[in-house]
MDTraj code that builds the backbone (N, CA, C; nanometers):
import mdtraj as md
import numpy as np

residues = "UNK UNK UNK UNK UNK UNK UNK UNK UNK UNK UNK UNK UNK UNK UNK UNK UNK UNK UNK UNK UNK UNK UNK UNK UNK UNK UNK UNK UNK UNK UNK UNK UNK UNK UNK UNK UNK UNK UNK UNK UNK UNK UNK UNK UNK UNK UNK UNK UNK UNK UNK UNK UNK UNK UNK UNK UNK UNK UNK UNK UNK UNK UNK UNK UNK UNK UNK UNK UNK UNK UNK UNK UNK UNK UNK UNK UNK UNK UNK UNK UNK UNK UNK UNK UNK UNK UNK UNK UNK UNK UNK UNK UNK UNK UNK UNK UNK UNK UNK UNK UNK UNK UNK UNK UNK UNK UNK UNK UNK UNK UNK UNK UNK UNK UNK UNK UNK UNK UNK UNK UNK UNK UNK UNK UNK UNK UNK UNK UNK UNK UNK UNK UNK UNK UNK UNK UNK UNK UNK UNK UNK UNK UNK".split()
xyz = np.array([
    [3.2537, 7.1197, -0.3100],
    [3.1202, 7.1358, -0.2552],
    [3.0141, 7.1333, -0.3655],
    [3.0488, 7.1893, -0.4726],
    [2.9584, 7.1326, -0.5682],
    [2.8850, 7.0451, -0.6276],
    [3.0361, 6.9338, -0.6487],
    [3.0160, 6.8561, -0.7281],
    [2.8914, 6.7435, -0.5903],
    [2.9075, 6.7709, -0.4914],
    [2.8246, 6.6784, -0.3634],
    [2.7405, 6.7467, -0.3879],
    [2.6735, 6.8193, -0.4286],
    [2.5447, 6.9074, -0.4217],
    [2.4944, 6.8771, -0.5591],
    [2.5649, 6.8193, -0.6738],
    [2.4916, 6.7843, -0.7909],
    [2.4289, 6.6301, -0.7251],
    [2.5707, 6.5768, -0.6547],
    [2.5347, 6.4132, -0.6527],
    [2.4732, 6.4131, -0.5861],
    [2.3872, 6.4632, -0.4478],
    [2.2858, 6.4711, -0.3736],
    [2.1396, 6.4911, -0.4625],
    [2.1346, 6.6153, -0.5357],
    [1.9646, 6.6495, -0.6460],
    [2.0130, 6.5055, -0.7002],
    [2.1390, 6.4748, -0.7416],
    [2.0763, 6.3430, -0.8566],
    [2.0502, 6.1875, -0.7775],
    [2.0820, 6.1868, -0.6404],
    [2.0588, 6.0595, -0.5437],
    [1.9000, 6.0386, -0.5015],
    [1.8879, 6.1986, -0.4554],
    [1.7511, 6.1988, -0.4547],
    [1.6252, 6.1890, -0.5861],
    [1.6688, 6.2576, -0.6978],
    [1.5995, 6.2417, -0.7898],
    [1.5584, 6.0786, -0.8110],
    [1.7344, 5.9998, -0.8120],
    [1.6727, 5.8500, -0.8133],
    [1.5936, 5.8053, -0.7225],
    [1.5956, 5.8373, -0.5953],
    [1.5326, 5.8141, -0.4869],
    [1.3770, 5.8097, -0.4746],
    [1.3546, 5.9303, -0.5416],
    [1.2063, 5.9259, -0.5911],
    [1.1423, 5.8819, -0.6710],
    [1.2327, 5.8369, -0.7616],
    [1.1930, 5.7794, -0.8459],
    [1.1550, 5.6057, -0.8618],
    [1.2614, 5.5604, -0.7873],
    [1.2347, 5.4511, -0.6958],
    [1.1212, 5.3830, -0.6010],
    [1.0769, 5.5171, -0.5353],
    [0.9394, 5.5519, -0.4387],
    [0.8381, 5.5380, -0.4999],
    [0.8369, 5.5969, -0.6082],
    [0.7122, 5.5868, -0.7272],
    [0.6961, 5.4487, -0.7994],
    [0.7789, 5.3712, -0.8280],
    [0.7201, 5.2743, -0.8517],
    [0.7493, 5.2105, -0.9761],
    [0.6801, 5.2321, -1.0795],
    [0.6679, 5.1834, -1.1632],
    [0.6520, 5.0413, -1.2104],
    [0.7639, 4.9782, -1.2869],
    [0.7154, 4.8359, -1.3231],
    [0.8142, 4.7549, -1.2270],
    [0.8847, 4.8361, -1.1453],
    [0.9666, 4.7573, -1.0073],
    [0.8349, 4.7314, -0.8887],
    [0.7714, 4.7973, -0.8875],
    [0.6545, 4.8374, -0.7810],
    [0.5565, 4.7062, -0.8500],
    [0.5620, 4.6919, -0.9432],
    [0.4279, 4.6285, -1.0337],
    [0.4783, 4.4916, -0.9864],
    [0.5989, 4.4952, -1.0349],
    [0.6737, 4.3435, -1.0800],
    [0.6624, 4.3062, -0.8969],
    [0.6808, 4.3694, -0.8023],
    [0.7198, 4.3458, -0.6491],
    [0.6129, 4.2887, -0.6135],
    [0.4476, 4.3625, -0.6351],
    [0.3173, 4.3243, -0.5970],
    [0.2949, 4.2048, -0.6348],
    [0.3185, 4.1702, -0.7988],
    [0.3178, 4.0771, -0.8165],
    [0.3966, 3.9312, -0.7400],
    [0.5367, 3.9281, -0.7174],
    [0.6245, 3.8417, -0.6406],
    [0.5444, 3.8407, -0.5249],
    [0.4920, 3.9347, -0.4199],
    [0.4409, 3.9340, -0.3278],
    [0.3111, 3.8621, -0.2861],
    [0.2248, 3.8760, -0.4208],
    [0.1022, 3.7739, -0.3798],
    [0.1858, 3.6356, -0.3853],
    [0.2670, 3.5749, -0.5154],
    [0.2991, 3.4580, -0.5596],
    [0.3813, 3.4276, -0.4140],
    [0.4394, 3.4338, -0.3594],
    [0.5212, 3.4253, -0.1889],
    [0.3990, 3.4720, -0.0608],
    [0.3085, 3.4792, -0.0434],
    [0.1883, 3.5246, -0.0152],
    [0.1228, 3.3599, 0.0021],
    [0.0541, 3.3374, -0.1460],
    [0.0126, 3.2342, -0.1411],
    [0.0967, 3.0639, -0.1602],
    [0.1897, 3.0812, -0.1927],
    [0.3095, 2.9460, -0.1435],
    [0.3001, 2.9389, 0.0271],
    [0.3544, 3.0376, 0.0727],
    [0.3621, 3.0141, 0.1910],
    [0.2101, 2.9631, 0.2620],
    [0.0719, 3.0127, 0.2263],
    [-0.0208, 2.9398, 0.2331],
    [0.0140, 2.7842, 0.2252],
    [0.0007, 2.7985, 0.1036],
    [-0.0481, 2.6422, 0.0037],
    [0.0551, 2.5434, 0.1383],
    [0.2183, 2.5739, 0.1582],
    [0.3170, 2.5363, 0.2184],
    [0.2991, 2.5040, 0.3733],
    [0.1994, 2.5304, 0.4105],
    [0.1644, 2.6022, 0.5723],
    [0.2557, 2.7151, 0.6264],
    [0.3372, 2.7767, 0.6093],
    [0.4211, 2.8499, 0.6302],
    [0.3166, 3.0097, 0.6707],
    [0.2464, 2.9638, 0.8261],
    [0.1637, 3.0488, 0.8141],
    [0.2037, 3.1837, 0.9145],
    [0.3373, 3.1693, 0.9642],
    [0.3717, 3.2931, 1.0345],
    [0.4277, 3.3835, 0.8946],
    [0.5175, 3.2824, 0.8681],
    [0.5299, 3.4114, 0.7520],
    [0.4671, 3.4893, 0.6347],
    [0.3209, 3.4036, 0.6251],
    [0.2099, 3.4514, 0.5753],
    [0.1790, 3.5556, 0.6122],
    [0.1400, 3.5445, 0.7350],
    [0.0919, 3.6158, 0.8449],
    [0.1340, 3.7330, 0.8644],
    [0.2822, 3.7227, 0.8914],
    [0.3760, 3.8976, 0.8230],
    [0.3867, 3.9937, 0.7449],
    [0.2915, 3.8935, 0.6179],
    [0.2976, 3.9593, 0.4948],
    [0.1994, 4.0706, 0.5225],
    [0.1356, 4.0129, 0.5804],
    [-0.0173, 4.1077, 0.5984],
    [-0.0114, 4.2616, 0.6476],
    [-0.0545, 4.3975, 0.6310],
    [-0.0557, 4.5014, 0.6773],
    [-0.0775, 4.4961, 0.8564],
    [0.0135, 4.5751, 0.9067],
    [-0.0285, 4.6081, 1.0731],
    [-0.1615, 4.5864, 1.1017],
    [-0.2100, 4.6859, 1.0807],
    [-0.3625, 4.6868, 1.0437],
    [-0.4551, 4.5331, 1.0674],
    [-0.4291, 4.4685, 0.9683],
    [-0.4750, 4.3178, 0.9523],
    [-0.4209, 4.2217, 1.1060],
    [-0.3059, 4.2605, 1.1225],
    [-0.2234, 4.1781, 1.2076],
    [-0.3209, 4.2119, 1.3380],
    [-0.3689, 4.3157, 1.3520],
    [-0.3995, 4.3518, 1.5136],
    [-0.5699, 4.2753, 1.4760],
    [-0.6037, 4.3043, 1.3401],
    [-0.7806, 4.2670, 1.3472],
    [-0.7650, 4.0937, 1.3606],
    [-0.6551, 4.0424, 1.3806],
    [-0.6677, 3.8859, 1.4205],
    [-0.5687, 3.8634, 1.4567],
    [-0.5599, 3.7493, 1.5343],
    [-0.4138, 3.6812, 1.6189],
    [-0.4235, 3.5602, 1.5223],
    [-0.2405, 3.5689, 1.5327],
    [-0.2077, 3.4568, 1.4650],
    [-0.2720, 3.3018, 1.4477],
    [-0.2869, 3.3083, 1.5906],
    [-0.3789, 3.1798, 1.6116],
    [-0.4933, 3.1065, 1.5351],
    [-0.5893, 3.2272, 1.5790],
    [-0.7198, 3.2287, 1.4502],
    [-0.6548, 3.2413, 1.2915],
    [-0.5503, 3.3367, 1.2637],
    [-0.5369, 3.3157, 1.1244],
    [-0.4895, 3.1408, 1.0486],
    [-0.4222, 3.1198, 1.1938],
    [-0.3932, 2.9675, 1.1211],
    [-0.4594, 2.8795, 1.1291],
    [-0.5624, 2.8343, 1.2256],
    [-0.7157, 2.8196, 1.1954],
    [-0.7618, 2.8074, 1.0743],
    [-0.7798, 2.9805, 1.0709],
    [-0.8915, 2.9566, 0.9644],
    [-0.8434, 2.9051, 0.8253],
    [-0.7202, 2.9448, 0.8087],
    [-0.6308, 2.8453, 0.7025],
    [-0.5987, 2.7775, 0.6826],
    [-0.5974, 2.6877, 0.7967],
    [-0.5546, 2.5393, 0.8147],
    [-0.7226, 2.4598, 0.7666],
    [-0.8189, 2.5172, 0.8358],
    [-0.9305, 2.4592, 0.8106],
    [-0.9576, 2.4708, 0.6562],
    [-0.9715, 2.5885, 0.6070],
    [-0.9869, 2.6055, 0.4986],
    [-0.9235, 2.5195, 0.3812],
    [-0.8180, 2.5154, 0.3874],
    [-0.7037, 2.4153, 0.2999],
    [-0.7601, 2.2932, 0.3299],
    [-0.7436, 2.2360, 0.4506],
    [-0.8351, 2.0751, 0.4448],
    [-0.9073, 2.0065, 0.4149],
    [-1.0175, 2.1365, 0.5001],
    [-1.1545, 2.0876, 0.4830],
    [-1.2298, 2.1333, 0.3147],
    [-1.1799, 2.2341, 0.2815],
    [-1.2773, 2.3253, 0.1217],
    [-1.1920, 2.2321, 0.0318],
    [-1.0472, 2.2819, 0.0472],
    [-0.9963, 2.2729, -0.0994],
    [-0.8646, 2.1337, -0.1522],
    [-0.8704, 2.1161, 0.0076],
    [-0.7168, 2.0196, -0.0195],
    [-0.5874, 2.0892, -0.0697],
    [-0.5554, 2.1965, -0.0529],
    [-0.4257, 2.2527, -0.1168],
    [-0.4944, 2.3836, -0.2184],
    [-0.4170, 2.4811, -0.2823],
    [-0.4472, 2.5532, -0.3890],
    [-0.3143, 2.5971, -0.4383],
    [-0.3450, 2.6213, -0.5887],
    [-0.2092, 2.6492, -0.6552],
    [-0.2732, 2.8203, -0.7204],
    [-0.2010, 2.9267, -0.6925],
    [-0.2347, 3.0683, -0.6902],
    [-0.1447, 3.0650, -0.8578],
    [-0.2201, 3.1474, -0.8983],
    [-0.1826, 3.1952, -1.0631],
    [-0.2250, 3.3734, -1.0308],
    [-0.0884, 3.4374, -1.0848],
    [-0.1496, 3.5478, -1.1010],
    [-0.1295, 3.6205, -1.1701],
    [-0.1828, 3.7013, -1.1740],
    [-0.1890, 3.7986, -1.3007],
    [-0.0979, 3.9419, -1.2576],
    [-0.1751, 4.0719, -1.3835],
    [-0.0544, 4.1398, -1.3856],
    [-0.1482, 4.2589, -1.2830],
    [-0.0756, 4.3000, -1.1912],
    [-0.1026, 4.3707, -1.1088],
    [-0.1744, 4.5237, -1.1415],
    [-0.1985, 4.5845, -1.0964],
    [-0.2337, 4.7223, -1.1433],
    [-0.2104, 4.8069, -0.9780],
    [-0.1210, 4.8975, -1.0031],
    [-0.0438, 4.9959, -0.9147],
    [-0.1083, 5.1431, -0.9328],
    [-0.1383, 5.2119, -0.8132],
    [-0.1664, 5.3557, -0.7977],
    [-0.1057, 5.4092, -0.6360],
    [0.0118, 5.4442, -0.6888],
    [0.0441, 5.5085, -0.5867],
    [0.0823, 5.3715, -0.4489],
    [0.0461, 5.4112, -0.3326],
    [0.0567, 5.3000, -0.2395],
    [-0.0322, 5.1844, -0.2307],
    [-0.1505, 5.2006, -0.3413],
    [-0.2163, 5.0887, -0.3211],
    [-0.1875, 4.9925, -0.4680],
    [-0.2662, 4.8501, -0.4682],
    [-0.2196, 4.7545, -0.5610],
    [-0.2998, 4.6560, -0.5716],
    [-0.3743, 4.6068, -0.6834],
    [-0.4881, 4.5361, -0.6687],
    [-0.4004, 4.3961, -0.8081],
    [-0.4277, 4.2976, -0.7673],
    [-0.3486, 4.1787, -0.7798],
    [-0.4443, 4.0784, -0.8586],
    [-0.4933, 4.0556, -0.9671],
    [-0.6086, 3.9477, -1.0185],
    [-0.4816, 3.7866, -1.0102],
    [-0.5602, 3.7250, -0.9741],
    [-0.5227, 3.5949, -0.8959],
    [-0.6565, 3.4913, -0.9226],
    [-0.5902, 3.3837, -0.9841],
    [-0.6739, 3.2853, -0.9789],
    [-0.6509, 3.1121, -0.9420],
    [-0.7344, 3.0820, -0.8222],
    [-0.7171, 2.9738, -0.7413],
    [-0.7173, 2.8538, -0.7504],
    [-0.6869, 2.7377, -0.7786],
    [-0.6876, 2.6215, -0.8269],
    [-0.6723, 2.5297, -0.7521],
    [-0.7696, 2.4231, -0.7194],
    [-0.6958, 2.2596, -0.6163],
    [-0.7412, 2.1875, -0.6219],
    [-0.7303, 2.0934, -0.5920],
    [-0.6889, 1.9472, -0.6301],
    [-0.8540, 1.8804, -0.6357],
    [-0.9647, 1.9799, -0.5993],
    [-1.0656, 1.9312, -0.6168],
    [-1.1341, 2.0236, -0.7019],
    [-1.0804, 2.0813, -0.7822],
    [-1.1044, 2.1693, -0.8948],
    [-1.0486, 2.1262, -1.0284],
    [-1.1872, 2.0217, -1.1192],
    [-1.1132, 1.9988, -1.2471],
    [-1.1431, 2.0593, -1.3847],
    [-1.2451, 2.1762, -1.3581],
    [-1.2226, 2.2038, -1.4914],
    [-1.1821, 2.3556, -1.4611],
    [-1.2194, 2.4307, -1.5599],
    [-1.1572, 2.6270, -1.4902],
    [-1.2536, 2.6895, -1.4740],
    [-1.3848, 2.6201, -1.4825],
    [-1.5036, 2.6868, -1.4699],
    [-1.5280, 2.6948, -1.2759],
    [-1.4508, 2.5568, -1.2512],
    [-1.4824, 2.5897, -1.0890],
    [-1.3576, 2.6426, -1.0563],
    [-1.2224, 2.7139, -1.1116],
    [-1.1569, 2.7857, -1.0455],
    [-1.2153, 2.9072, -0.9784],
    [-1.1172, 3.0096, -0.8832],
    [-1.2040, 3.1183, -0.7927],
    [-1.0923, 3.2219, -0.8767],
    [-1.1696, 3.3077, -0.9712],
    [-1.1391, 3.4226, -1.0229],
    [-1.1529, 3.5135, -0.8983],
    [-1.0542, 3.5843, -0.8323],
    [-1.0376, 3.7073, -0.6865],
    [-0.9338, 3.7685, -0.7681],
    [-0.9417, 3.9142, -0.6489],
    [-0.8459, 3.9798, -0.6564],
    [-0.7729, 3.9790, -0.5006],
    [-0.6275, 4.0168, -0.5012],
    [-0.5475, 4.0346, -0.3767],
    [-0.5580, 4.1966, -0.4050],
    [-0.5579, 4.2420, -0.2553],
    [-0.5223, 4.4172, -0.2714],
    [-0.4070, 4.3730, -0.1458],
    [-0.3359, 4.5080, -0.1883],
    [-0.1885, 4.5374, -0.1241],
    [-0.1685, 4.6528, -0.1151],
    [-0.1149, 4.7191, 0.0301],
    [-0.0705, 4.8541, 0.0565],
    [0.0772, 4.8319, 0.0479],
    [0.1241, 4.9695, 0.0167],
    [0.3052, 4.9736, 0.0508],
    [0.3033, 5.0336, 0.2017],
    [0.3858, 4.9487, 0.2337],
    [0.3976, 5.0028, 0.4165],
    [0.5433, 4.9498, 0.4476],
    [0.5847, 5.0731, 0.5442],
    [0.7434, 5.0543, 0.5792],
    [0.8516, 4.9760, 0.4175],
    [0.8621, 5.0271, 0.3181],
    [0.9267, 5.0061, 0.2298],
    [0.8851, 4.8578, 0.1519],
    [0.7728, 4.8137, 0.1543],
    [0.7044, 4.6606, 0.0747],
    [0.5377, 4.6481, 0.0770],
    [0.5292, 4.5677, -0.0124],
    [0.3829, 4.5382, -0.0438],
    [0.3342, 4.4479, 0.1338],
    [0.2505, 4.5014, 0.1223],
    [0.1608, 4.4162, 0.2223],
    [0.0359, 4.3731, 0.1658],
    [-0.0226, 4.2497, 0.2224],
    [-0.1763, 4.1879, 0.1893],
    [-0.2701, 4.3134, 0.2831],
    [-0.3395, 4.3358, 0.2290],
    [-0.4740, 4.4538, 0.2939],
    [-0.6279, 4.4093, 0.3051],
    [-0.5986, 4.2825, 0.2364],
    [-0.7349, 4.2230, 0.2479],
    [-0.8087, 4.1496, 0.4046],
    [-0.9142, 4.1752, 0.4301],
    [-0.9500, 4.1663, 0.5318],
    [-0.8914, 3.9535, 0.5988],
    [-0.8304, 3.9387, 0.6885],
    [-0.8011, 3.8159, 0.7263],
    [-0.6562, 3.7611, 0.6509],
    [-0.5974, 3.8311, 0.5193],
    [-0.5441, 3.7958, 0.4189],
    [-0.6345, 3.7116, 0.3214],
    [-0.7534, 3.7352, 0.2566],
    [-0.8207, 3.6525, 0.1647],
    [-0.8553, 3.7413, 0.0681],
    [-0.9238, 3.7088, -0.0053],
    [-0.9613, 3.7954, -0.1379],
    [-1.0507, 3.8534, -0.1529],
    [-1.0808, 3.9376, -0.2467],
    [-1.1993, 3.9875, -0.2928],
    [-1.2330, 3.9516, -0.4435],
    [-1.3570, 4.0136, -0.4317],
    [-1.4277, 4.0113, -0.5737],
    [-1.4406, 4.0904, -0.6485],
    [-1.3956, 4.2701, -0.5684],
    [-1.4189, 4.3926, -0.6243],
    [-1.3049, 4.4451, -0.6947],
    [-1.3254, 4.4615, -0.8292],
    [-1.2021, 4.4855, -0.9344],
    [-1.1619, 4.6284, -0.8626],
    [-1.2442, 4.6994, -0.8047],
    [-1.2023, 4.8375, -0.8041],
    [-1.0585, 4.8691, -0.6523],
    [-0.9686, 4.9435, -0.8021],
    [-0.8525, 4.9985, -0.6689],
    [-0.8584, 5.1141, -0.6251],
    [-0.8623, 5.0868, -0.4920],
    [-0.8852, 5.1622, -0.4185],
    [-0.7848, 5.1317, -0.2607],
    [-0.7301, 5.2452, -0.2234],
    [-0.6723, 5.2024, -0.0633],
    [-0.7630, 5.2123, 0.0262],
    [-0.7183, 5.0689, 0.1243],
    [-0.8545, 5.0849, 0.2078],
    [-0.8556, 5.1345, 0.3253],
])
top = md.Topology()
chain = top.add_chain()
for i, resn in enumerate(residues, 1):
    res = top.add_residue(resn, chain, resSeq=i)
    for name in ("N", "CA", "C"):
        top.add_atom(name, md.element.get_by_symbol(name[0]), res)
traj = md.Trajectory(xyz[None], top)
């Protein structure tokens, strides 16, 4: 009975430790925008669409989200190739610097310097940004 009562404090200790984050949490946010925006660029817009917080999912139907992404990709940019940077983590929230690139973008002066924000919900990063698009505001904050 003991020795299950050490390995329990030490399952959980990992457990929490796990929860918290660190550069697994960092490194995840990060994978998450880069699979985020492929599936964009890809049309792959249900599973875009998933990525997104509950929250987001109910403030639009799929429909309109692929819309406005489908239009967007066509008509603005012709495609975009997402570069991103290194995430910055607090707790459940996650702010993502990301920068946008396409095919009618030739020097880096007209790339779109944004940020992605991301909540942790049900055990993964989610997009939190309003529609799934970006912002401009460096500041992290959960929204």
């Amino acid at each position: 009975m003991k020795h299950w009562k050490h390995w329990m404090v030490g399952a959980l200790a990992l457990a929490a430790l796990a929860g918290c984050g660190g550069d697994d949490k960092t490194a995840l946010a990060r994978k998450t925008v880069q699979i985020y925006w492929q599936d964009i660029n890809q049309g792959k817009w249900r599973q875009a669409y998933h990525m997104m917080t509950t929250g987001q999912q109910q403030a639009t139907t799929i429909s309109d989200y692929v819309k406005n992404w489908a239009d967007f990709l066509t008509n603005s940019t012709g495609g975009v190739t997402a570069v991103v940077g290194q995430p910055r983590v607090d707790g459940s929230c996650a702010k993502v610097p990301i920068t946008l690139k396409s095919p009618r973008t030739y020097s880096p002066k007209q790339y779109l310097h944004a940020y992605q924000d991301l909540y942790w919900q049900n055990g993964e990063w989610r997009i939190s940004n309003e529609l799934g698009a970006l912002t401009h505001s460096a500041i992290l904050a959960c929204a």
